[in-house]
C-alpha positions, 0 to 999 in steps of 0.5 A, spaced: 136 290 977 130 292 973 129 295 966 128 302 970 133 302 975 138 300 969 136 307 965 136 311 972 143 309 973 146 310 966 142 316 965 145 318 972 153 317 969 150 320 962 149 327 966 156 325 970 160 325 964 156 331 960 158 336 966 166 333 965 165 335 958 162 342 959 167 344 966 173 340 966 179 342 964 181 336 961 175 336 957 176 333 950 170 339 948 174 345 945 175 351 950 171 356 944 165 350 944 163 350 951 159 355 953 155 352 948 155 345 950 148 343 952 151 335 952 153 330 948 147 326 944 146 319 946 141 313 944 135 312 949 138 306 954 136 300 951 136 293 955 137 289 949 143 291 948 145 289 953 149 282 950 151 275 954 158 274 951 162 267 951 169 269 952 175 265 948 182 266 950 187 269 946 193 265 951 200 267 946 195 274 944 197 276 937 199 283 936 195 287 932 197 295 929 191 299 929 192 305 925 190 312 929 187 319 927 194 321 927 196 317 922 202 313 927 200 306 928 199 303 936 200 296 937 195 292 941 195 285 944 189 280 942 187 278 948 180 275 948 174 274 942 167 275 945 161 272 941 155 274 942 148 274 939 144 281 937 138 280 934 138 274 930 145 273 928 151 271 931 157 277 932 164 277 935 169 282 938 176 282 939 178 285 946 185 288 946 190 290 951 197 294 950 202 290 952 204 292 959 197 292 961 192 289 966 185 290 968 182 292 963 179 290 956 179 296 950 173 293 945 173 298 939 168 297 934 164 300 928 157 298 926 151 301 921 151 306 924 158 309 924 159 315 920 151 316 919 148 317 927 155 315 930 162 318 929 165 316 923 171 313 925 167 309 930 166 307 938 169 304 944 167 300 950 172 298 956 170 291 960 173 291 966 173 283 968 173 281 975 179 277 975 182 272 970 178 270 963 178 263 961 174 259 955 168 259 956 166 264 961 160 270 960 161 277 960 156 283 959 157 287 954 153 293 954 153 297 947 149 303 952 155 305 955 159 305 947 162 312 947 166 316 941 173 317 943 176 324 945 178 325 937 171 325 935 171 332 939 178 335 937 183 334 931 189 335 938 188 328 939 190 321 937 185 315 936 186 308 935 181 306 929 178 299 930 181 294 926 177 291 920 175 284 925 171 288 929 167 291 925 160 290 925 155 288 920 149 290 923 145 297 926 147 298 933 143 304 937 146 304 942 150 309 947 153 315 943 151 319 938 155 324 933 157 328 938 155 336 935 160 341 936 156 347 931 
C-alpha cells in the first residue's frame, strides 16, 4: 500500500468516527457539545509511525492493576511486550488483556505529548493479532490510529490510565489530539 492510499483510508475512518461522535447516541461527545462539533482533532497521517514491532510473549502474564479516572482500579494481564524503534531509539509497550479475553491486545500509553498536544491522561491503540503471537513474531504498530479514550470527552466515564511501563520517553504526533469541546 503506497504512502497516499494509506492516508486516503485513514482519512476515510477519521471522517467514519467523527460522524459517530457528532450523531450517535452512544457518542462520548456530551449531548449540549454536539451541535458544535465540527470533528475531532488529529495529527496529519504519518507513515513513519507506522512501526515493525518484535513480539515477546508473556506465557504465565503477569497481572497489572491500572488506576481508572474513576478511581476504582481494573486488573489487566500482561500478555506480550512489543519492541520497536522510533526514530533513533529503542522503545517498548506492554500489551495487555482482561482475563476473560481473547483477540484482542489494549496498548495504552503516554508519551511527550500527553497533557500538552494530546489528552492528559494519555491514549490507546488496540491490535488485533492474526492468531496466536509467539516470540519473535512482528507486528505493526500504527501510532496514527492512537485515540483519546471516551473520558477525554465526559467525566461520566471510567478509563484505564496507562501504567508507568508504558510511558514513552519520546514525542509521538501522531493519531489524536486533545479533543476540544469548548
Amino acid at each position: 500500500m503506497t504512502d497516499q492510499t494509506y492516508a486516503e483510508r485513514l482519512r476515510a475512518n477519521r471522517e467514519e468516527k467523527d460522524a459517530f461522535f457528532a450523531d450517535h447516541p452512544q457518542s462520548p461527545i456530551p449531548p449540549e457539545h454536539r451541535d458544535g462539533f465540527s470533528g475531532l482533532n488529529y495529527f496529519d497521517p504519518d507513515p513513519d509511525y507506522r512501526v515493525e514491532a518484535t513480539v515477546t510473549v508473556h506465557d504465565d502474564p503477569d497481572p497489572v492493576e491500572m488506576e481508572t479516572t474513576a478511581s476504582n482500579p481494573v486488573r489487566y494481564l500482561r500478555v506480550v511486550t512489543f519492541a520497536f524503534d522510533l526514530g533513533d531509539e529503542t522503545h517498548t509497550l506492554a500489551g495487555y488483556r482482561q482475563a476473560d479475553e481473547d483477540g484482542e491486545i489494549f496498548v495504552p500509553f503516554r508519551d511527550k505529548t500527553t497533557g500538552q498536544q494530546t489528552y492528559s491522561q494519555g491514549r490507546y491503540m488496540e491490535l488485533e493479532p492474526d492468531g496466536d503471537l509467539a516470540d519473535g513474531d512482528t507486528v505493526t504498530i500504527d501510532f496514527n490510529l492512537a485515540y483519546s479514550p471516551f473520558c477525554a470527552y465526559s467525566e461520566t466515564f471510567a478509563c484505564p490510565l496507562p501504567p508507568e511501563e508504558n510511558w514513552l520517553e519520546t514525542v509521538v504526533p501522531a493519531g489524536e489530539k486533545a479533543p476540544d469541546l469548548e
